[in-house]
MARBAPA-86736 format. One line per 5 residues: their letters; for each residue x, y, z of N, C-alpha, C. Coordinates in nm, 3 decimals, padded with zeros to 5 digits. Atoms other than C-alpha are relative to their C-alpha. Example, Ala and Ser with C-alpha at 12.3 -4.5 7.8 and 13.67 -1.06 7.14 Angstrom:
<rs>
AS = 00.089/-00.119/00.000/01.230/-00.450/00.780/00.090/00.120/00.000 ~ -00.082/-00.119/-00.006/01.367/-00.106/00.714/-00.077/00.109/00.073
</rs>
This chain:
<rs>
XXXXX = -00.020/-00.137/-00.041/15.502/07.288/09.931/-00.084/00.090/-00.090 ~ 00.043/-00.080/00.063/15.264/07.535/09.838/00.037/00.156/-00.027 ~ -00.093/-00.148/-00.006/15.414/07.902/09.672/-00.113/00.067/-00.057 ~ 00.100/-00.103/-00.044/15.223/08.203/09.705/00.068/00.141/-00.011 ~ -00.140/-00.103/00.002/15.390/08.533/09.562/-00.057/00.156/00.034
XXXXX = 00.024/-00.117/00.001/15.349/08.908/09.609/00.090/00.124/-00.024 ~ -00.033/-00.060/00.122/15.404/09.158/09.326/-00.022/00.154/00.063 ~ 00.005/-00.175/-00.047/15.427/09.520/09.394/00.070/00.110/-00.057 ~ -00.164/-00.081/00.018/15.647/09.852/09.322/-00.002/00.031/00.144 ~ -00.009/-00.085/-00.127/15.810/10.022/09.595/-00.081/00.048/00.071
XXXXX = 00.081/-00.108/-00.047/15.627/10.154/09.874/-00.135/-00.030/-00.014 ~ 00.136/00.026/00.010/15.325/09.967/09.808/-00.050/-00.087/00.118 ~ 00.029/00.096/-00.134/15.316/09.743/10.107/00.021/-00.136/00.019 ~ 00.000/00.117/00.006/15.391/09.443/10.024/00.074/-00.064/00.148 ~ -00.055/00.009/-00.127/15.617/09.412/10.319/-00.044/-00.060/00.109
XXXXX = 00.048/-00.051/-00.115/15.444/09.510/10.568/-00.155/-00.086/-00.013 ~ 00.105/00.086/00.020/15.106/09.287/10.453/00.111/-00.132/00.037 ~ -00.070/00.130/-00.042/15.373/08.984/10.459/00.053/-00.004/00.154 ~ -00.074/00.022/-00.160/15.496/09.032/10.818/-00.142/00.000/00.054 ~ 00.098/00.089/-00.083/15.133/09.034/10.938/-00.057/-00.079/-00.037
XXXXX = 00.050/00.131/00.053/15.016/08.784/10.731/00.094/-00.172/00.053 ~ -00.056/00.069/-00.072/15.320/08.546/10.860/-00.057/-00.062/00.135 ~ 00.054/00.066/-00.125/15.196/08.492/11.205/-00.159/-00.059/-00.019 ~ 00.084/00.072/00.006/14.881/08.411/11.120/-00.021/-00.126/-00.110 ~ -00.036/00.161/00.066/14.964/08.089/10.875/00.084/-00.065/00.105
XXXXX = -00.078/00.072/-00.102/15.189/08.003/11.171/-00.077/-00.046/00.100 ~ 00.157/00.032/-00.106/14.873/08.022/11.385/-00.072/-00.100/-00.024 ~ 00.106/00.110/00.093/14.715/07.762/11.134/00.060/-00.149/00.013 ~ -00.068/00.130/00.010/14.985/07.532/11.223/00.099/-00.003/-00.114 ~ -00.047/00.011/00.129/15.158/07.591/10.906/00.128/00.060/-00.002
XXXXX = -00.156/-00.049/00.017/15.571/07.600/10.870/-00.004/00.074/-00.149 ~ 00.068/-00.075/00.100/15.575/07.883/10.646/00.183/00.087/00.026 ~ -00.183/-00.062/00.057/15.946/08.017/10.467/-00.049/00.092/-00.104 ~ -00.002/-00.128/00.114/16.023/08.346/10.225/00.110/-00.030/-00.063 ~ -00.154/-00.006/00.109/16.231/08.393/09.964/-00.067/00.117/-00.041
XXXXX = 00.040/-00.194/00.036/16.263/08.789/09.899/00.108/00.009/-00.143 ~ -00.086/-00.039/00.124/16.415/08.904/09.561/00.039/00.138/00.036 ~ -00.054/-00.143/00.040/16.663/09.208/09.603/00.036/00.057/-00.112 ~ -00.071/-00.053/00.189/16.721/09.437/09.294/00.102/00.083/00.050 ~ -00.163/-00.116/-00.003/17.063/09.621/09.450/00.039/-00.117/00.092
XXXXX = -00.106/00.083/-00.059/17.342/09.500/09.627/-00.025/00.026/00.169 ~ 00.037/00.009/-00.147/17.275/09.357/09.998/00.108/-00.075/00.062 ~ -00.081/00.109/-00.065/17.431/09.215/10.277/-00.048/-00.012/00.148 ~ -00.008/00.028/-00.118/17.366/09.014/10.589/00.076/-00.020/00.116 ~ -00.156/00.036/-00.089/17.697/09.022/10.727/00.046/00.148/00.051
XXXXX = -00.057/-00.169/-00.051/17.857/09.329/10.933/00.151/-00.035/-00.014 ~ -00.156/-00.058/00.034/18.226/09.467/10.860/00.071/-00.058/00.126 ~ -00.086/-00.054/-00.156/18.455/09.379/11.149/00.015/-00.191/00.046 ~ 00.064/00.113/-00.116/18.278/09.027/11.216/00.112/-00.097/-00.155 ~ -00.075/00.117/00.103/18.497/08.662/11.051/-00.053/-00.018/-00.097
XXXXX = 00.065/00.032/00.148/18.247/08.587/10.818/00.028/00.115/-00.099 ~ -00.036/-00.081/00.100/18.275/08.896/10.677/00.099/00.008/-00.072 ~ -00.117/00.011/00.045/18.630/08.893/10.672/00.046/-00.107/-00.086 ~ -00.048/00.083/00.111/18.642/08.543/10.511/-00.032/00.054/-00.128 ~ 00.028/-00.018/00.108/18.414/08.649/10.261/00.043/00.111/-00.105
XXXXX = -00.123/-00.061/00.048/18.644/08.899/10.167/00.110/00.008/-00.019 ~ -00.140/00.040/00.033/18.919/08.785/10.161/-00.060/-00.141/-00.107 ~ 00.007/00.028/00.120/18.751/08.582/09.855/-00.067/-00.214/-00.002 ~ 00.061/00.156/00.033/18.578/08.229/09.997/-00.155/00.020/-00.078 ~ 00.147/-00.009/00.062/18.261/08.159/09.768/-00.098/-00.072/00.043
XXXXX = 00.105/00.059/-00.105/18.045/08.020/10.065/00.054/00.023/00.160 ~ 00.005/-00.006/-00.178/18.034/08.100/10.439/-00.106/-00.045/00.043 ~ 00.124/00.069/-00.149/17.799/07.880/10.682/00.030/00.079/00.099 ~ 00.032/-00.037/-00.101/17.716/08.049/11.001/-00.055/-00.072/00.041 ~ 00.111/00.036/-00.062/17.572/07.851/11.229/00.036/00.014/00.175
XXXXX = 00.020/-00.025/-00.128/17.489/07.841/11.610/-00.079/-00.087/00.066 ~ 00.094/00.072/-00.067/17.256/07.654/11.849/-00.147/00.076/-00.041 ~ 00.111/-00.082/-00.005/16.982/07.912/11.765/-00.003/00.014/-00.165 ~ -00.019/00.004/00.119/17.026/07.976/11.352/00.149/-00.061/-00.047 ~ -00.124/-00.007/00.056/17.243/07.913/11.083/-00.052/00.085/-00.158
XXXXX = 00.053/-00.026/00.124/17.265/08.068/10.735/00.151/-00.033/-00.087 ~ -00.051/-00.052/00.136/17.475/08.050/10.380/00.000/00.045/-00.047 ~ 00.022/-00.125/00.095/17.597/08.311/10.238/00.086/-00.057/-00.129 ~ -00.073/00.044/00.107/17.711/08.272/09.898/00.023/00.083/-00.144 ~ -00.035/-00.137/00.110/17.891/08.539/09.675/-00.007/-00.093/-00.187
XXXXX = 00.015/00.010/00.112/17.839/08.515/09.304/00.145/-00.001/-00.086 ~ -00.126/-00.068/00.036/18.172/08.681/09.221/00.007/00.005/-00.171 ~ 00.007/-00.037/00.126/18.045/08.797/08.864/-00.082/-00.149/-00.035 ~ 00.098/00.088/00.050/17.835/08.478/08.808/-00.174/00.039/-00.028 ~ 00.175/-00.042/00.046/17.465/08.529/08.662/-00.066/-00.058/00.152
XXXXX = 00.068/00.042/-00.125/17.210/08.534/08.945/-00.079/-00.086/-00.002 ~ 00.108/00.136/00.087/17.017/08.197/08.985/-00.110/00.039/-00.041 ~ 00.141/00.010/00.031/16.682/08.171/08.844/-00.071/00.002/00.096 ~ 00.080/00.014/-00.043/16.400/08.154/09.001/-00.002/-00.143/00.098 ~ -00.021/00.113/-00.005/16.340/07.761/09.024/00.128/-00.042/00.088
XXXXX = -00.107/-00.037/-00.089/16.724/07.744/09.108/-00.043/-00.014/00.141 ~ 00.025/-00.049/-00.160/16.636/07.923/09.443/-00.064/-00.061/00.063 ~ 00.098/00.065/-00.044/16.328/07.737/09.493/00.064/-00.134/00.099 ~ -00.057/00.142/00.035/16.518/07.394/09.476/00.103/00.055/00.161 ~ -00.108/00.005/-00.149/16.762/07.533/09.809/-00.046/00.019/00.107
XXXXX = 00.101/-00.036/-00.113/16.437/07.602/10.051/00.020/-00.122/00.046 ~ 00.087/00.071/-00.114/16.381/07.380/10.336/-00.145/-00.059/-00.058 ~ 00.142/00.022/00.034/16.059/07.171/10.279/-00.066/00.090/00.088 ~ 00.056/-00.109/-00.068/15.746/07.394/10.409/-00.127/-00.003/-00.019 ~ 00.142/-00.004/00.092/15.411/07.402/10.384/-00.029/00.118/-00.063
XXXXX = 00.053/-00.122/00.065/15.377/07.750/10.284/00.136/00.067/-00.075 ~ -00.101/-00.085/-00.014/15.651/07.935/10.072/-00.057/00.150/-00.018 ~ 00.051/-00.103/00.093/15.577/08.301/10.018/00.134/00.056/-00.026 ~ -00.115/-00.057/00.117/15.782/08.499/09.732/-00.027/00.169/00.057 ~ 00.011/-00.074/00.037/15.825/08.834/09.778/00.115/00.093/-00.104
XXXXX = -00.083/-00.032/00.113/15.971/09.022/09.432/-00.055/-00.102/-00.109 ~ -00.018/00.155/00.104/16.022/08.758/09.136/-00.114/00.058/-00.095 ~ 00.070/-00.019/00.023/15.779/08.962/08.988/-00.056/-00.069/-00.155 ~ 00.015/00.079/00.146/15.791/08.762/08.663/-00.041/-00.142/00.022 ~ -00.012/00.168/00.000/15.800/08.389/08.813/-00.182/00.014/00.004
XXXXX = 00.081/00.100/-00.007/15.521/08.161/08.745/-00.088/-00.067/00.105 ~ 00.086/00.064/-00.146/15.347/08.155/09.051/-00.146/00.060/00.039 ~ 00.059/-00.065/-00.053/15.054/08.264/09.218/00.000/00.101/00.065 ~ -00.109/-00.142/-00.109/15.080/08.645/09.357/-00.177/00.087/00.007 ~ 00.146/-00.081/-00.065/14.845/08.871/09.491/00.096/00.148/-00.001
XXXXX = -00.061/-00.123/00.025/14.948/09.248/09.338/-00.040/00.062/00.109 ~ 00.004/-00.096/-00.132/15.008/09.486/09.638/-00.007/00.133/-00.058 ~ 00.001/-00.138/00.036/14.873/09.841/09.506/-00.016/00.104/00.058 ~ 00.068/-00.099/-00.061/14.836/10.191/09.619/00.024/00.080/-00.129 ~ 00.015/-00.078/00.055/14.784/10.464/09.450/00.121/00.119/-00.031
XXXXX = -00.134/-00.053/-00.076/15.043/10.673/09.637/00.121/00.006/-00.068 ~ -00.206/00.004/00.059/15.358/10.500/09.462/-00.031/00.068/-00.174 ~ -00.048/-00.007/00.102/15.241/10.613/09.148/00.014/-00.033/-00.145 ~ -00.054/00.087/00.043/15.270/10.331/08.992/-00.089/-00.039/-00.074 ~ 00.080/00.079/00.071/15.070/10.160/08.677/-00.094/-00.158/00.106
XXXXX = 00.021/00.152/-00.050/14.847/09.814/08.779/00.078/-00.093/-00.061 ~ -00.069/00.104/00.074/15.082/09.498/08.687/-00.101/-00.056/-00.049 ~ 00.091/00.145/00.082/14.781/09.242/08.658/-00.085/-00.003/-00.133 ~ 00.045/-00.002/00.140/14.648/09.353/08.347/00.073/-00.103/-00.108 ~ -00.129/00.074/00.071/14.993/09.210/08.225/00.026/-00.095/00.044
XXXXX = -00.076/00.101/-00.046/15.057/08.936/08.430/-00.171/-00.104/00.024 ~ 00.123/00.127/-00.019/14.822/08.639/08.414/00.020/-00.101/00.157 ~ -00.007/00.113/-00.118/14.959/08.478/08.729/-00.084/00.084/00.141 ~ 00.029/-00.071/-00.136/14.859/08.745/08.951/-00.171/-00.001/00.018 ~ 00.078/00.028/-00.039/14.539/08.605/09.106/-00.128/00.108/00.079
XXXXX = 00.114/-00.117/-00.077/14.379/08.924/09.332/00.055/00.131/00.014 ~ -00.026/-00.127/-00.052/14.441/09.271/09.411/00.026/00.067/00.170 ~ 00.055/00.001/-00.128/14.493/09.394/09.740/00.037/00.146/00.004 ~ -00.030/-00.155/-00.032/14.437/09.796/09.806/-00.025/00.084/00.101 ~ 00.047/-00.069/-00.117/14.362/10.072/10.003/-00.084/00.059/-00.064
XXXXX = 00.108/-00.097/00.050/14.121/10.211/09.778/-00.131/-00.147/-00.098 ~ 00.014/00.111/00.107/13.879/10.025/09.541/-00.017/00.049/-00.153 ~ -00.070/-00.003/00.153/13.970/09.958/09.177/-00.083/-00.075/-00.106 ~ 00.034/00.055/00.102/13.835/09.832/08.891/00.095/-00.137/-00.124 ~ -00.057/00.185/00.078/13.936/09.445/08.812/-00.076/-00.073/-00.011
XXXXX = 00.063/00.129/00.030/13.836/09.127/08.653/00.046/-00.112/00.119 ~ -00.056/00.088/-00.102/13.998/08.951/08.945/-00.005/00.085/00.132 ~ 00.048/-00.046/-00.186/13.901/08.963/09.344/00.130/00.167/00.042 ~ -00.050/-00.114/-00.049/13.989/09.331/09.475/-00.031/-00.061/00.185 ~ -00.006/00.045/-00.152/14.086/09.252/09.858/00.071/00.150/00.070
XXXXX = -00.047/-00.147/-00.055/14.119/09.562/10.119/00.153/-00.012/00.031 ~ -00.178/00.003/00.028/14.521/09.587/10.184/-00.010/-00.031/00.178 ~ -00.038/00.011/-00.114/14.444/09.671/10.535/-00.095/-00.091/00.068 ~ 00.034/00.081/-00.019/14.278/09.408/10.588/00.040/-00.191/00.021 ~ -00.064/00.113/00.041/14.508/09.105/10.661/-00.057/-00.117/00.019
XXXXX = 00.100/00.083/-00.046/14.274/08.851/10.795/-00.109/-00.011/-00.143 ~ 00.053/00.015/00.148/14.076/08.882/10.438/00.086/-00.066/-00.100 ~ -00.117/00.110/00.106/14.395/08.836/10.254/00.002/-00.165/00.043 ~ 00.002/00.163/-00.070/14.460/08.537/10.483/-00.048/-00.080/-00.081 ~ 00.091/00.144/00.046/14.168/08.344/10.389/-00.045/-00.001/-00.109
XXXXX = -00.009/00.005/00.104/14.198/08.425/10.036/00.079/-00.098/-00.037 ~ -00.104/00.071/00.053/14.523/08.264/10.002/-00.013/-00.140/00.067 ~ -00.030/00.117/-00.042/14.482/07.994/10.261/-00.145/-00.092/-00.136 ~ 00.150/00.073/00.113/14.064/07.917/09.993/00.096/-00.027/-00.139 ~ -00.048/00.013/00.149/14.307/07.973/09.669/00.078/-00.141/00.036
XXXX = -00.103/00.096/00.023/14.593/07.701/09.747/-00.063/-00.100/00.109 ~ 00.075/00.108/-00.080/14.360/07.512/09.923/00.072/-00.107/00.141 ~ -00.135/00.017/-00.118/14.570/07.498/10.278/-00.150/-00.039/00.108 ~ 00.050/-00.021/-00.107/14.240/07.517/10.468/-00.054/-00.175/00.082
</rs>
């Protein structure tokens, strides 16, 4: 399984580059899974519905499943949040994973910048982060790639982890 991450602040796009970048590794043939890091409190479950209700009323795992999905949800209930690795280790095999968040793990990432948020460059600081991808151009020691350009990214990432 090859992992493939993307680093950003708020509002920089990272998102929105990963949802059209998705279909086209799927296009390549390539089973391709995420793992997103939230920094606040989320939930995939609606009020009203059983799961919810079990999981409130205090079970520390609910399966959902169906003919069409399934998922695990699984409350912490004051436990430290896993690691990184951890998380890794509960994916589905895949040929492609991409990360988005984790902005610290050990992986390959491609910083998502604009200008817009604000925001300092990470890759100065972070040695893992492999290219840039903007809407403007910037001044790096490592490949600057246009943002809106997803078909560039693409075949960056599929030449870096050598998928092609």
């Amino acid at each position: 399984m090859k992992t493939f991450g993307f680093a950003g602040w708020s509002g920089s796009g990272k998102t929105t580059l990963i949802e059209q970048l998705i279909p086209r590794f799927v296009k390549r043939g390539l089973r391709v899974s995420l793992i997103k890091h939230a920094h606040h409190s989320f939930d995939v479950d609606q009020p009203g519905k059983d799961s919810y209700r079990h999981r409130q009323a205090g079970a520390a795992e609910i399966l959902v499943t169906s003919s069409r999905r399934w998922v695990l949800m699984h409350e912490l209930r004051g436990a430290a949040e896993p690691s990184f690795d951890e998380q890794l280790r509960r994916i589905s095999p895949c040929d492609l994973l991409l990360v988005e968040g984790f902005k610290h793990a050990p992986i390959p990432k491609l910083e998502v910048w604009r200008a817009v948020t604000g925001e300092p460059l990470l890759h100065p600081n972070d040695p893992h982060i492999v290219a840039v991808a903007s809407d403007q151009p910037i001044d790096a020691r490592i490949p600057v790639l246009e943002l809106n350009d997803p078909a560039a990214v693409e075949r960056f990432i599929v030449d870096h982890l050598g998928l092609a």
